[in-house]
PDBQT receptor file of N, H, CA, C and O in Angstrom, charges set to zero:
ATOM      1  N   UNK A   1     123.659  48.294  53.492  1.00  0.00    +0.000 N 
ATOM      2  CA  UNK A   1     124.996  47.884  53.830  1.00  0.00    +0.000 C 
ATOM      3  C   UNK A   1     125.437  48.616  55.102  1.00  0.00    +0.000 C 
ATOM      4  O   UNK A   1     126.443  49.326  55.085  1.00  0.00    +0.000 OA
ATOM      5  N   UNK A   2     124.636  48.436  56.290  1.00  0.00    +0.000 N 
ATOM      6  H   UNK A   2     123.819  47.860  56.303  1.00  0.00    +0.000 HD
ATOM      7  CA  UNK A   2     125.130  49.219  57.422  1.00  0.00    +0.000 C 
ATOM      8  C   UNK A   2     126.358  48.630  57.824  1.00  0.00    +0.000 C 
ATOM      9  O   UNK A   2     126.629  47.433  57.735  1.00  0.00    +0.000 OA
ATOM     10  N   UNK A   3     127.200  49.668  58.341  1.00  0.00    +0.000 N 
ATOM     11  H   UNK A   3     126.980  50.641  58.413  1.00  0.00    +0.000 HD
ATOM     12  CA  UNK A   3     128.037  49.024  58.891  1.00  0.00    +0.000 C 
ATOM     13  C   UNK A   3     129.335  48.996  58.032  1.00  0.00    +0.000 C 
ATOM     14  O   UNK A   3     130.419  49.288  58.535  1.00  0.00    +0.000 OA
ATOM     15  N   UNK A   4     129.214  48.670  56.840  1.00  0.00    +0.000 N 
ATOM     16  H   UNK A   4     128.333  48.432  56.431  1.00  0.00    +0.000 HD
ATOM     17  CA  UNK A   4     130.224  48.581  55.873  1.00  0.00    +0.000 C 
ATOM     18  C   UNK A   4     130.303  50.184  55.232  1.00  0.00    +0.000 C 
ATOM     19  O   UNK A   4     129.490  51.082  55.015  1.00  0.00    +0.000 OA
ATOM     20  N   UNK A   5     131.679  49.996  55.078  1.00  0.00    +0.000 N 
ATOM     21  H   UNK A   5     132.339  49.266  55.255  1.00  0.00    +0.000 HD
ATOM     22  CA  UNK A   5     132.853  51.201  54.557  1.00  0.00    +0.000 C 
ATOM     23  C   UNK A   5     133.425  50.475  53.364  1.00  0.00    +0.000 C 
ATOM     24  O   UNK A   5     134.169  49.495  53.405  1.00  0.00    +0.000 OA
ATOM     25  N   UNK A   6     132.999  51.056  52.370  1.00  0.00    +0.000 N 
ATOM     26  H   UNK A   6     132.395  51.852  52.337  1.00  0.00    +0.000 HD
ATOM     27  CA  UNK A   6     133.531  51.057  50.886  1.00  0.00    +0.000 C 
ATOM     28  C   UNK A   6     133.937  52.007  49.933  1.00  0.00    +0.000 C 
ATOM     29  O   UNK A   6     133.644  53.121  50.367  1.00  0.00    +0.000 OA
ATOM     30  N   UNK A   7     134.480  52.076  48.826  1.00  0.00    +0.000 N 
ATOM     31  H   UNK A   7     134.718  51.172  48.473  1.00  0.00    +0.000 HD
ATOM     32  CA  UNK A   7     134.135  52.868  47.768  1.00  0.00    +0.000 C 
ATOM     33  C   UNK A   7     135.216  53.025  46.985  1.00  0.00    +0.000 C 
ATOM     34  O   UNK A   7     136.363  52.962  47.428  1.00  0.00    +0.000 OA
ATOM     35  N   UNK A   8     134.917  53.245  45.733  1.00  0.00    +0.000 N 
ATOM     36  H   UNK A   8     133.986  53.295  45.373  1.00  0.00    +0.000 HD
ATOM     37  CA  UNK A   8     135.386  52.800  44.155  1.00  0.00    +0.000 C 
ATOM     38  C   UNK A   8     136.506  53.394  44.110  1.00  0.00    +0.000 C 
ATOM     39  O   UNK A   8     136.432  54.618  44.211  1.00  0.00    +0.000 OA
ATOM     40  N   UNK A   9     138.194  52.660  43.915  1.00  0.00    +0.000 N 
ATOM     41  H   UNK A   9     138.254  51.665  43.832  1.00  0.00    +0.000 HD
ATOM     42  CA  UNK A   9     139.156  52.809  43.694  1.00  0.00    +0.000 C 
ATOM     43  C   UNK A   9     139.475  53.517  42.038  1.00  0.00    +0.000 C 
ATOM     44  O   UNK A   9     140.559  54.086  41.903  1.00  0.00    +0.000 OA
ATOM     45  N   UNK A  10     138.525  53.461  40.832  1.00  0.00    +0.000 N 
ATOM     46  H   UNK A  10     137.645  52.998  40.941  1.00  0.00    +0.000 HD
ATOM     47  CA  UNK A  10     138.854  53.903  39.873  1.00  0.00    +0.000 C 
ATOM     48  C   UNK A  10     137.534  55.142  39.293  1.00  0.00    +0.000 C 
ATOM     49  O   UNK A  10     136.389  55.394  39.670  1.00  0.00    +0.000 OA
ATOM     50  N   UNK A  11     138.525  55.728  38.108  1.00  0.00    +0.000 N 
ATOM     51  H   UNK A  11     139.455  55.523  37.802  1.00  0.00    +0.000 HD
ATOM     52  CA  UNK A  11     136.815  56.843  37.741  1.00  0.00    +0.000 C 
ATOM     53  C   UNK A  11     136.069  56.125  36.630  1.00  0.00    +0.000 C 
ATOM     54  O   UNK A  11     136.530  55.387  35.760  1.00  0.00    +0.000 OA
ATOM     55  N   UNK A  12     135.146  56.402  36.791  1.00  0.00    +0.000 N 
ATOM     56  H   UNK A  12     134.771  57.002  37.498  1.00  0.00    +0.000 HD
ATOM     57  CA  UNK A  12     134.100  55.493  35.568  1.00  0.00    +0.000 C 
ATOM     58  C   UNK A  12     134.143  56.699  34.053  1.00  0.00    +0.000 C 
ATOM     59  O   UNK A  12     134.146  57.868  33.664  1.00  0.00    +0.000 OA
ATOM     60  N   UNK A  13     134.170  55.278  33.704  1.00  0.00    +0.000 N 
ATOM     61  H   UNK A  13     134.168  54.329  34.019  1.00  0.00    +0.000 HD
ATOM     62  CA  UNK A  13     134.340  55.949  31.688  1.00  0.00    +0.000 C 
ATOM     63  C   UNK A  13     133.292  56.836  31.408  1.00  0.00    +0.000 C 
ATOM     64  O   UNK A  13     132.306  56.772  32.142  1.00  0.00    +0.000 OA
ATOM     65  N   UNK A  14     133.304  57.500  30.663  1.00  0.00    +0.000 N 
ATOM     66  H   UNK A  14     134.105  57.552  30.066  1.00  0.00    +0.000 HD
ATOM     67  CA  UNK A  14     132.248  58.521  30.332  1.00  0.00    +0.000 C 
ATOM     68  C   UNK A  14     130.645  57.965  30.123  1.00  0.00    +0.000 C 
ATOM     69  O   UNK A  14     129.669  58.586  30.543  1.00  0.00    +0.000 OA
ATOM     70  N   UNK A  15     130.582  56.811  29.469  1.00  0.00    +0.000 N 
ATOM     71  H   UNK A  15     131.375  56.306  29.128  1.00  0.00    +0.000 HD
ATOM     72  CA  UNK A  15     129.286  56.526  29.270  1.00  0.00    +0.000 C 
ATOM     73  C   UNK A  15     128.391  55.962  30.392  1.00  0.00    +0.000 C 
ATOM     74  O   UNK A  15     127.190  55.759  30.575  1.00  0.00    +0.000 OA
ATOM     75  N   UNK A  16     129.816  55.772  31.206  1.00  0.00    +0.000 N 
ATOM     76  H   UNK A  16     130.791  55.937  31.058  1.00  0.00    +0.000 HD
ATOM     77  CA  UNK A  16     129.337  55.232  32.704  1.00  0.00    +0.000 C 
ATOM     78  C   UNK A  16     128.764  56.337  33.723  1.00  0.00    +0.000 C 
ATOM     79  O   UNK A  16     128.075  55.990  34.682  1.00  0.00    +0.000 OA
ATOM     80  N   UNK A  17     129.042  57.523  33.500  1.00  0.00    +0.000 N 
ATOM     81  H   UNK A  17     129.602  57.804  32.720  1.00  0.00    +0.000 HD
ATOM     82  CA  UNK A  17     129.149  58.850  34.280  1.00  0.00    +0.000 C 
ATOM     83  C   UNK A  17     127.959  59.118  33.593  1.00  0.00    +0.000 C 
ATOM     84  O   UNK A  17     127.094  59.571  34.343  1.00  0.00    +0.000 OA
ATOM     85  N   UNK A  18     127.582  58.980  32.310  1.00  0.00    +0.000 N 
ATOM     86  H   UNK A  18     128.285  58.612  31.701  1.00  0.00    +0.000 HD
ATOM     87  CA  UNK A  18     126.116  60.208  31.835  1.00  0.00    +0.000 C 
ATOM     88  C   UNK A  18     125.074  58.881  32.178  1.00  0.00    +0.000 C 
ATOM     89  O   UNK A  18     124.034  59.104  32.797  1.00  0.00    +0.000 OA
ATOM     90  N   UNK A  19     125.424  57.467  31.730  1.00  0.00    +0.000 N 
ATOM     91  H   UNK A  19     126.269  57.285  31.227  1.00  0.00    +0.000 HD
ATOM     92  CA  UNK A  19     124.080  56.904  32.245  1.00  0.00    +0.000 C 
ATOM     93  C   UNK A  19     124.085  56.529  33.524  1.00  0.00    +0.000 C 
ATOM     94  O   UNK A  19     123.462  55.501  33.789  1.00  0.00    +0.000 OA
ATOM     95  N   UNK A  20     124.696  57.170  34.498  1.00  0.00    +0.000 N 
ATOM     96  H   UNK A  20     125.202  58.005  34.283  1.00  0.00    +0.000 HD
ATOM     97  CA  UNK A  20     124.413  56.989  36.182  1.00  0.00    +0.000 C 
ATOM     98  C   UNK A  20     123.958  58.491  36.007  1.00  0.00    +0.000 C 
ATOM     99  O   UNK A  20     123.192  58.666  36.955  1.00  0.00    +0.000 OA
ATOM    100  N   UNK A  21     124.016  59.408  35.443  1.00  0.00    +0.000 N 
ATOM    101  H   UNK A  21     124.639  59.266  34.673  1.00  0.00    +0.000 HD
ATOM    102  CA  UNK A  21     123.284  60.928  35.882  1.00  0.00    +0.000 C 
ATOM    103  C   UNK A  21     121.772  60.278  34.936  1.00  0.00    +0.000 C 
ATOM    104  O   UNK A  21     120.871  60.077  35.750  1.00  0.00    +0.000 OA
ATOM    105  N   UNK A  22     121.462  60.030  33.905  1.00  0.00    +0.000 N 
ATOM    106  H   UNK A  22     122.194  60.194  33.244  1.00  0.00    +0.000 HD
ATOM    107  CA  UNK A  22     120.385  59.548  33.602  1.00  0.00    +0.000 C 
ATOM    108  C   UNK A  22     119.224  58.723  34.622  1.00  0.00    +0.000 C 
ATOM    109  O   UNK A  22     118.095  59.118  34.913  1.00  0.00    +0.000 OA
ATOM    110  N   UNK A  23     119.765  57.720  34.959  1.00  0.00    +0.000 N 
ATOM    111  H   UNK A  23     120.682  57.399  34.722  1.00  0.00    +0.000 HD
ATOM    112  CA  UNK A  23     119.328  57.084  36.179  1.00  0.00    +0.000 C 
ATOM    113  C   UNK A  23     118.884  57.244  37.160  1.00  0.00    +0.000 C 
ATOM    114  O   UNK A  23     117.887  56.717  37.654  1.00  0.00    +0.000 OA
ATOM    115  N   UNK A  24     119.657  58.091  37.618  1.00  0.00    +0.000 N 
ATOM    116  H   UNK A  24     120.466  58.520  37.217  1.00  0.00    +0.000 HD
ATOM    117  CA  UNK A  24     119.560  58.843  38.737  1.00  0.00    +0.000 C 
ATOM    118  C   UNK A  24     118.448  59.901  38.810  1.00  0.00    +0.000 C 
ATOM    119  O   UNK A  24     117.871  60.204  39.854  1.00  0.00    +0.000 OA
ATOM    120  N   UNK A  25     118.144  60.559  37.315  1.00  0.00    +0.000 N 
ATOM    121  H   UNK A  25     118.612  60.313  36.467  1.00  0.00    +0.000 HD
ATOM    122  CA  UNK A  25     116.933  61.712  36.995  1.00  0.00    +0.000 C 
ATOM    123  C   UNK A  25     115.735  60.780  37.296  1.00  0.00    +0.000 C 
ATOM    124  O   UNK A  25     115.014  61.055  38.255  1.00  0.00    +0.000 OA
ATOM    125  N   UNK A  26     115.501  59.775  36.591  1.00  0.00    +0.000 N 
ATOM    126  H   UNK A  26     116.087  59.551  35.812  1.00  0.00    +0.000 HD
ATOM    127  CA  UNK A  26     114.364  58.870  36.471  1.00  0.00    +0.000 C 
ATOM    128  C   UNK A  26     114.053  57.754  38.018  1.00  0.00    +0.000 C 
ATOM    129  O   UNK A  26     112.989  57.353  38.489  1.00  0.00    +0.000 OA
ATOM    130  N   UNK A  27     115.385  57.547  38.430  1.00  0.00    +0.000 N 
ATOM    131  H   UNK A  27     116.249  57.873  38.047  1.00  0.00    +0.000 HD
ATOM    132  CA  UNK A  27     115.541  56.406  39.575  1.00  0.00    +0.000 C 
ATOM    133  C   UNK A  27     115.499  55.355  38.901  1.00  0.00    +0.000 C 
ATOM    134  O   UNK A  27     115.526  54.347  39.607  1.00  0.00    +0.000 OA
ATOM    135  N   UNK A  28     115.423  55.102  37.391  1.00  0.00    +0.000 N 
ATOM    136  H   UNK A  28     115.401  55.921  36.818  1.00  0.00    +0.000 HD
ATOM    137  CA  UNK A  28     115.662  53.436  37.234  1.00  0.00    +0.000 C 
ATOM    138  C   UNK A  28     116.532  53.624  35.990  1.00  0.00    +0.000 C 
ATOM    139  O   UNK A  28     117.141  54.669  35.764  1.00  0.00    +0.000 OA
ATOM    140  N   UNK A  29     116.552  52.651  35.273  1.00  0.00    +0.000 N 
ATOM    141  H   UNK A  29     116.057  51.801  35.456  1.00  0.00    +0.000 HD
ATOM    142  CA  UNK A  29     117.367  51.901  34.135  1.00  0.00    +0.000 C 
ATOM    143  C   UNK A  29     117.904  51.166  33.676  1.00  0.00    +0.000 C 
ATOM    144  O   UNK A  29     118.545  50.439  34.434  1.00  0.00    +0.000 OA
ATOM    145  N   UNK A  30     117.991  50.876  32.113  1.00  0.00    +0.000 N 
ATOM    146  H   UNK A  30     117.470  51.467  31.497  1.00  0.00    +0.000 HD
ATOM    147  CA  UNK A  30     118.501  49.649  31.692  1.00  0.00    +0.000 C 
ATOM    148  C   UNK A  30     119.633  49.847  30.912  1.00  0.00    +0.000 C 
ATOM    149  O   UNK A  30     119.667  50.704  30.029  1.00  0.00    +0.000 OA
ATOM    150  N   UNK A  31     120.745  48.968  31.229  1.00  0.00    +0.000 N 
ATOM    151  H   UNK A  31     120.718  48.272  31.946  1.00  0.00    +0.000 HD
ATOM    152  CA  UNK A  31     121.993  49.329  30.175  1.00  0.00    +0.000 C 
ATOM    153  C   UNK A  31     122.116  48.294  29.356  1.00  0.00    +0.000 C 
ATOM    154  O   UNK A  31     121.896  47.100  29.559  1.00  0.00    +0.000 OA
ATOM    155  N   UNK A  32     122.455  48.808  28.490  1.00  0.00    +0.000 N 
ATOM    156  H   UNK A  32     122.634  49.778  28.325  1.00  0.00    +0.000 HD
ATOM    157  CA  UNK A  32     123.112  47.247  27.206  1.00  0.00    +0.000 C 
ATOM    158  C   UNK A  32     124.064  47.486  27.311  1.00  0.00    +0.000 C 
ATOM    159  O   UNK A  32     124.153  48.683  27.037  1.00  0.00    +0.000 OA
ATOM    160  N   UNK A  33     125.298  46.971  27.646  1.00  0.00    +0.000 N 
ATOM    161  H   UNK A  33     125.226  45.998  27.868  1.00  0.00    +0.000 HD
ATOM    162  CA  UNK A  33     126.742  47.183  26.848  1.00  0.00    +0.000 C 
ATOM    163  C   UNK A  33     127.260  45.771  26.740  1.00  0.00    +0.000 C 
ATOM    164  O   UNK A  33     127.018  44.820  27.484  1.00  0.00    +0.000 OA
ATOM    165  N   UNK A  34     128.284  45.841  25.291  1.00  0.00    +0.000 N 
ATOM    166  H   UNK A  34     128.480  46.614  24.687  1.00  0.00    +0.000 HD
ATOM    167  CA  UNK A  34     128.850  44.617  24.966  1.00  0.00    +0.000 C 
ATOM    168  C   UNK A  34     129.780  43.992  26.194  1.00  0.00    +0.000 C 
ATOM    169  O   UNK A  34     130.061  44.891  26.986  1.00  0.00    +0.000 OA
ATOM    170  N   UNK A  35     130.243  42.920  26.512  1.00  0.00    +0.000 N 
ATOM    171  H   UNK A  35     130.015  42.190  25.868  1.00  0.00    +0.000 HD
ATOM    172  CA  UNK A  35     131.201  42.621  26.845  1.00  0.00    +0.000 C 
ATOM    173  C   UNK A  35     132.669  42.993  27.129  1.00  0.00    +0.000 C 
ATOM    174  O   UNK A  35     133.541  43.191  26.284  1.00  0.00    +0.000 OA
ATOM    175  N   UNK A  36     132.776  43.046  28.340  1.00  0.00    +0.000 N 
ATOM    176  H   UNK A  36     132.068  42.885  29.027  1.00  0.00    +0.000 HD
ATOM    177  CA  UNK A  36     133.960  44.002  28.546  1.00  0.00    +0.000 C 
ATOM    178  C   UNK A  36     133.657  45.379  28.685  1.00  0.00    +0.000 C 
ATOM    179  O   UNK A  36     134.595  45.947  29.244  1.00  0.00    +0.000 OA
ATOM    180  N   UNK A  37     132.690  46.174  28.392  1.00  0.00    +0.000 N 
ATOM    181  H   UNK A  37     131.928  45.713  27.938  1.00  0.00    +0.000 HD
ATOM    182  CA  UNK A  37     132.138  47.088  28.900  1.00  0.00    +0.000 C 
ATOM    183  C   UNK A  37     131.979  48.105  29.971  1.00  0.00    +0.000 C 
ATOM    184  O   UNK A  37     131.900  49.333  29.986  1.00  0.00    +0.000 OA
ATOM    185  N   UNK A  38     131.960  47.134  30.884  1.00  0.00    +0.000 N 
ATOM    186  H   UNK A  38     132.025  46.136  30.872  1.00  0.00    +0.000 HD
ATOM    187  CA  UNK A  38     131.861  48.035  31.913  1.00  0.00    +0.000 C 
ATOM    188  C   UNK A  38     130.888  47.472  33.309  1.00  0.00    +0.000 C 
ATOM    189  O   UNK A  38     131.132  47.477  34.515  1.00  0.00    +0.000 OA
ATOM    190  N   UNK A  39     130.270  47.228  32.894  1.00  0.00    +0.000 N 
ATOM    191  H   UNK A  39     130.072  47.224  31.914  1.00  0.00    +0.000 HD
ATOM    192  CA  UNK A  39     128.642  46.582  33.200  1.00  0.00    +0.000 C 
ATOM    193  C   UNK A  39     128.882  46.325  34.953  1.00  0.00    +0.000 C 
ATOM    194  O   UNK A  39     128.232  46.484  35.986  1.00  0.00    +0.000 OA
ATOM    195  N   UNK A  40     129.695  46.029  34.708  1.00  0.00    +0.000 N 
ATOM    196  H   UNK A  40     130.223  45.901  33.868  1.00  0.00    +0.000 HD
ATOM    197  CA  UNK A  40     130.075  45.714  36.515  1.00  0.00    +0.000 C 
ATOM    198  C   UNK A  40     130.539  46.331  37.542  1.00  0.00    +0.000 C 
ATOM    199  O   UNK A  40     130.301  46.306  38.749  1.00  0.00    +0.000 OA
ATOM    200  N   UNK A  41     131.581  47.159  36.539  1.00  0.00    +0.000 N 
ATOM    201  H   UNK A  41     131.775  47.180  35.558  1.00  0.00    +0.000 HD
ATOM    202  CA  UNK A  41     131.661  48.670  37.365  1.00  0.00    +0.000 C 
ATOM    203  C   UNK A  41     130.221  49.673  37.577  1.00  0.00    +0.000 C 
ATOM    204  O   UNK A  41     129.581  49.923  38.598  1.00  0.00    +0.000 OA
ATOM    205  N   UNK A  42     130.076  50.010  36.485  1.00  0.00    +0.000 N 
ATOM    206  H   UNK A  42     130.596  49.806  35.656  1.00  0.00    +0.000 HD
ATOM    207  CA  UNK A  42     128.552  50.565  36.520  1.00  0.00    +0.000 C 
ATOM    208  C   UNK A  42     127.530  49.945  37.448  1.00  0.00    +0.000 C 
ATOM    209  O   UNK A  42     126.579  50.682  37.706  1.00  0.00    +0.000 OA
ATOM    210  N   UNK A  43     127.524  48.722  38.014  1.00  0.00    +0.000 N 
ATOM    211  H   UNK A  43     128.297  48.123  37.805  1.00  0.00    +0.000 HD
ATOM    212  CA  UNK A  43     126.768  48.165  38.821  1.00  0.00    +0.000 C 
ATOM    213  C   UNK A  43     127.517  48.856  40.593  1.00  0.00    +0.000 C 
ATOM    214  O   UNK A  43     126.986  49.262  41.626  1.00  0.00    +0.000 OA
ATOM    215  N   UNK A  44     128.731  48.702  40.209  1.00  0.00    +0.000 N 
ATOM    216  H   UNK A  44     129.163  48.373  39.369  1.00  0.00    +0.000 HD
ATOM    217  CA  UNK A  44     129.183  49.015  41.446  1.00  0.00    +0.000 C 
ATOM    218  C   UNK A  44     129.073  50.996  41.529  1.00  0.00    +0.000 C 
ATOM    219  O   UNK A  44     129.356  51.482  42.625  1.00  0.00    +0.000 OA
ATOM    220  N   UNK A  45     128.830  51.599  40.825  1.00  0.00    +0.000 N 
ATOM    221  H   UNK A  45     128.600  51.204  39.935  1.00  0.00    +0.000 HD
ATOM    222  CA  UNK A  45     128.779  52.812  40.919  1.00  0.00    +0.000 C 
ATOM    223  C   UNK A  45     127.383  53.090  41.434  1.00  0.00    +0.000 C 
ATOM    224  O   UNK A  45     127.095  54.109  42.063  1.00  0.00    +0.000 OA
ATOM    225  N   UNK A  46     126.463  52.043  41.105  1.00  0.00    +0.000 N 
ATOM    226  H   UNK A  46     126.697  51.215  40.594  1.00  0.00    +0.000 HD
ATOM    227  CA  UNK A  46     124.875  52.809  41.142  1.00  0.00    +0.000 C 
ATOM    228  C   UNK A  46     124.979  52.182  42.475  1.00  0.00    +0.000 C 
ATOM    229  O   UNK A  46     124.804  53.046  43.334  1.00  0.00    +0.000 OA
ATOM    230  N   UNK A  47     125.193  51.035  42.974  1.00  0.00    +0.000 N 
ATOM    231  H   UNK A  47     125.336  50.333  42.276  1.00  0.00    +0.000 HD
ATOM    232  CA  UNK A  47     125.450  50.981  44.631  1.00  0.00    +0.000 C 
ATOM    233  C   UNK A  47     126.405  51.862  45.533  1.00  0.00    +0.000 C 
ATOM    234  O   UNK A  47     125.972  51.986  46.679  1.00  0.00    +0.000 OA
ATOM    235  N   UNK A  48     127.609  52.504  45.281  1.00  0.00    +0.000 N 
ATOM    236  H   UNK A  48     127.961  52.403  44.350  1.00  0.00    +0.000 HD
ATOM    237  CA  UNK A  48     128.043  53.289  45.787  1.00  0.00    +0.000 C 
ATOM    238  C   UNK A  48     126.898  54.352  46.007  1.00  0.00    +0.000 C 
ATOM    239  O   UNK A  48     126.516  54.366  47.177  1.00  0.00    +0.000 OA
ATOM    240  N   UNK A  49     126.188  55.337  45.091  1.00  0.00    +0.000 N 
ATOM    241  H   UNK A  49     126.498  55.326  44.140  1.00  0.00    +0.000 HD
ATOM    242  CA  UNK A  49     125.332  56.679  45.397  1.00  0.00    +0.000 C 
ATOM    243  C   UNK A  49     123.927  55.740  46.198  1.00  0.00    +0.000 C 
ATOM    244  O   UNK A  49     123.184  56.392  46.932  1.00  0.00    +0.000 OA
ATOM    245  N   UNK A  50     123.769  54.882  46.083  1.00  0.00    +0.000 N 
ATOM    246  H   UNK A  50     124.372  54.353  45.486  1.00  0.00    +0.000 HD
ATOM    247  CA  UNK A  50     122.576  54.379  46.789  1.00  0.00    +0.000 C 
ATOM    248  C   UNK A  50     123.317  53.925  48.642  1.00  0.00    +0.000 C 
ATOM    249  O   UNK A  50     123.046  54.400  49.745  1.00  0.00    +0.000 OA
ATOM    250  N   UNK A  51     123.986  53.172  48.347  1.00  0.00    +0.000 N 
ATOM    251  H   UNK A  51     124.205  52.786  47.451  1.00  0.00    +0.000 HD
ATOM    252  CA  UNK A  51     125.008  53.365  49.635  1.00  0.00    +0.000 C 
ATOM    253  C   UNK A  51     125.182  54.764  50.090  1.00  0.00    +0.000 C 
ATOM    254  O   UNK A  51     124.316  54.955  50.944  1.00  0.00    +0.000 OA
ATOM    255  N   UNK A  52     125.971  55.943  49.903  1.00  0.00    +0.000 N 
ATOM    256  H   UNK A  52     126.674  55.788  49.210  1.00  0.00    +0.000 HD
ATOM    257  CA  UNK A  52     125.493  57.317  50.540  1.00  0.00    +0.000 C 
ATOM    258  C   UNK A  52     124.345  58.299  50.988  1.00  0.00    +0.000 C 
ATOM    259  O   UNK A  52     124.241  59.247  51.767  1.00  0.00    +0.000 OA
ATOM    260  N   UNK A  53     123.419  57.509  49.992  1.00  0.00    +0.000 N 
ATOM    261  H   UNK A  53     123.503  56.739  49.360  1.00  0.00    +0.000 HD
ATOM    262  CA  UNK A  53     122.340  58.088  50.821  1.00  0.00    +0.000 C 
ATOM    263  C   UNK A  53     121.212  57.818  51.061  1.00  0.00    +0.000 C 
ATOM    264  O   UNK A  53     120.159  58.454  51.109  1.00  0.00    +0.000 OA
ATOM    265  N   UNK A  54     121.617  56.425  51.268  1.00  0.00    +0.000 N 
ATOM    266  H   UNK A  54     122.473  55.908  51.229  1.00  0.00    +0.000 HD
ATOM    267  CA  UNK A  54     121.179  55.305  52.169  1.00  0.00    +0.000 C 
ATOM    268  C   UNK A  54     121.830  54.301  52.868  1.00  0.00    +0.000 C 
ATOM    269  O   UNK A  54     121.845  53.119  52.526  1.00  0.00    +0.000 OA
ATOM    270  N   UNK A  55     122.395  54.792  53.896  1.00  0.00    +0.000 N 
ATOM    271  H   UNK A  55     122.383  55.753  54.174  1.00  0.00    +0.000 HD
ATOM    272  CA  UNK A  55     123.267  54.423  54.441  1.00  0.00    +0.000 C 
ATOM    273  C   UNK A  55     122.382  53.125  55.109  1.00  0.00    +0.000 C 
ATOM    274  O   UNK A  55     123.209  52.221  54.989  1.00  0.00    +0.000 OA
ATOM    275  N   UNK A  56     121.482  52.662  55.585  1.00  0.00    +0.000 N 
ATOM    276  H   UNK A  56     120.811  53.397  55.684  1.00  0.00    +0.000 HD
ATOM    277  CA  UNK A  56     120.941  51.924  56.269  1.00  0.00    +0.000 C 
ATOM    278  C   UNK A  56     120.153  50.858  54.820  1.00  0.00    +0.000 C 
ATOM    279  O   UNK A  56     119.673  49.744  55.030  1.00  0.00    +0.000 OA
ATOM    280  N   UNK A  57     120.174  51.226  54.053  1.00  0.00    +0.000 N 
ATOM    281  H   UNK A  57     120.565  52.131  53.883  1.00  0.00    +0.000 HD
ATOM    282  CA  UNK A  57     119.853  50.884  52.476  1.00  0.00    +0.000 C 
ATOM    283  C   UNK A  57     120.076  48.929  52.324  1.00  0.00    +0.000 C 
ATOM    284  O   UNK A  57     120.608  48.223  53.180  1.00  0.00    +0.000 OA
ATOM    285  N   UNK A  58     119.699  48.624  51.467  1.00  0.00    +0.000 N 
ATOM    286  H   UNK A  58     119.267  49.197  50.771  1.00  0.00    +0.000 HD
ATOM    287  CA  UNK A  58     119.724  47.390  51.067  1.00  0.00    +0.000 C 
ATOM    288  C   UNK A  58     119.966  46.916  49.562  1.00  0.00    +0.000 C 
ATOM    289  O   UNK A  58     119.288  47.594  48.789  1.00  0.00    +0.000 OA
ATOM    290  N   UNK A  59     120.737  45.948  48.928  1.00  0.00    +0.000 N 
ATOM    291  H   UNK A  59     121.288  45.397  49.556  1.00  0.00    +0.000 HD
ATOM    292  CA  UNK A  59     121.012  45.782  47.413  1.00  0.00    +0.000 C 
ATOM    293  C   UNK A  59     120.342  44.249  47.529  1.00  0.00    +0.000 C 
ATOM    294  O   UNK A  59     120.595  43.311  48.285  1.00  0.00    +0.000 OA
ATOM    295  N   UNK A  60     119.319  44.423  46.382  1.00  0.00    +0.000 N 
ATOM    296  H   UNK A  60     119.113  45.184  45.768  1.00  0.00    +0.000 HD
ATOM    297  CA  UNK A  60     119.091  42.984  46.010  1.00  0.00    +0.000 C 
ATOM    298  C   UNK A  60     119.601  42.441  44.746  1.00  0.00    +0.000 C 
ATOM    299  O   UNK A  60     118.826  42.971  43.949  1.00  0.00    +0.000 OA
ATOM    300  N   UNK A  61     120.549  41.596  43.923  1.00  0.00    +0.000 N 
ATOM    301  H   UNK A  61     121.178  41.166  44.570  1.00  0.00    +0.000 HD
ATOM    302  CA  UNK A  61     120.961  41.500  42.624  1.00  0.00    +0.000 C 
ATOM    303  C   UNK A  61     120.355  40.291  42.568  1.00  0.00    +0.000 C 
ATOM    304  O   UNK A  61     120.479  39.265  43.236  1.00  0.00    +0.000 OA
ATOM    305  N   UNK A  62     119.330  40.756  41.178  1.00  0.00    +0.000 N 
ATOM    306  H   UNK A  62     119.230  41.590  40.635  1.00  0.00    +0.000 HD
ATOM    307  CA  UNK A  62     118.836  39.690  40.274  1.00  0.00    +0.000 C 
ATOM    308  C   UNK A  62     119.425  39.230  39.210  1.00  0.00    +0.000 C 
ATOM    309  O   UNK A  62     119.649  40.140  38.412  1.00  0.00    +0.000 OA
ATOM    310  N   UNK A  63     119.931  37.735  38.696  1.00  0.00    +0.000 N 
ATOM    311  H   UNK A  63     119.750  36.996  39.345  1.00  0.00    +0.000 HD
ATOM    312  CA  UNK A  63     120.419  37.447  37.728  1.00  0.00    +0.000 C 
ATOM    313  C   UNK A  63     118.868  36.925  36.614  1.00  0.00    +0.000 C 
ATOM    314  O   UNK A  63     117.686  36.679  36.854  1.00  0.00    +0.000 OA
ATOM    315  N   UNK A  64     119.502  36.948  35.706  1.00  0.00    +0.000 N 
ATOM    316  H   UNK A  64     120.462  37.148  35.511  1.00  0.00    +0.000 HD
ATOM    317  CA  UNK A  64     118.725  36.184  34.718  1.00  0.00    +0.000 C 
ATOM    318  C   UNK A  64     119.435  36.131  33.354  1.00  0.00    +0.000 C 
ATOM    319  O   UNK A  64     120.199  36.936  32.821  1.00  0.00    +0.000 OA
ATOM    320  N   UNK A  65     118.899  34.803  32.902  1.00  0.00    +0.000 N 
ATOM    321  H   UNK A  65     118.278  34.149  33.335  1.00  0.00    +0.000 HD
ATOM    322  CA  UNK A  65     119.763  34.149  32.022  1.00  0.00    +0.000 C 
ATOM    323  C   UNK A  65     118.793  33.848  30.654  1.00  0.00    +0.000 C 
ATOM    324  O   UNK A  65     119.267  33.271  29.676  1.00  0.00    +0.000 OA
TER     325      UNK A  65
């Protein structure tokens, strides 16, 4: 995302905070959460720390159904 200036207006819920430090130990992961959850913030958090330090960095989002 060169070029672009962003970043997260709210703090992430607790389960959002230990499985982005999890993630982050390993570099990958998978979340389950129900609906309403979170899931999207949490998506936007693991691109924010990948955005800082990778500033020249790239996001690819895969859906699947």
């Amino acid at each position: 995302m060169a070029g672009t200036n962003w970043s997260l207006k709210s703090k992430p819920r607790a389960w959002q905070s230990t499985a982005l430090e999890r993630c982050l130990e390993h570099n990958k992961g998978v979340v389950s959460v129900v609906t309403g959850g979170g899931k999207t913030m949490f998506a936007f958090l693991c691109m924010d720390v990948f955005a800082r330090e990778h500033p020249d960095g790239r996001f690819i989002i895969l859906f699947q159904q």
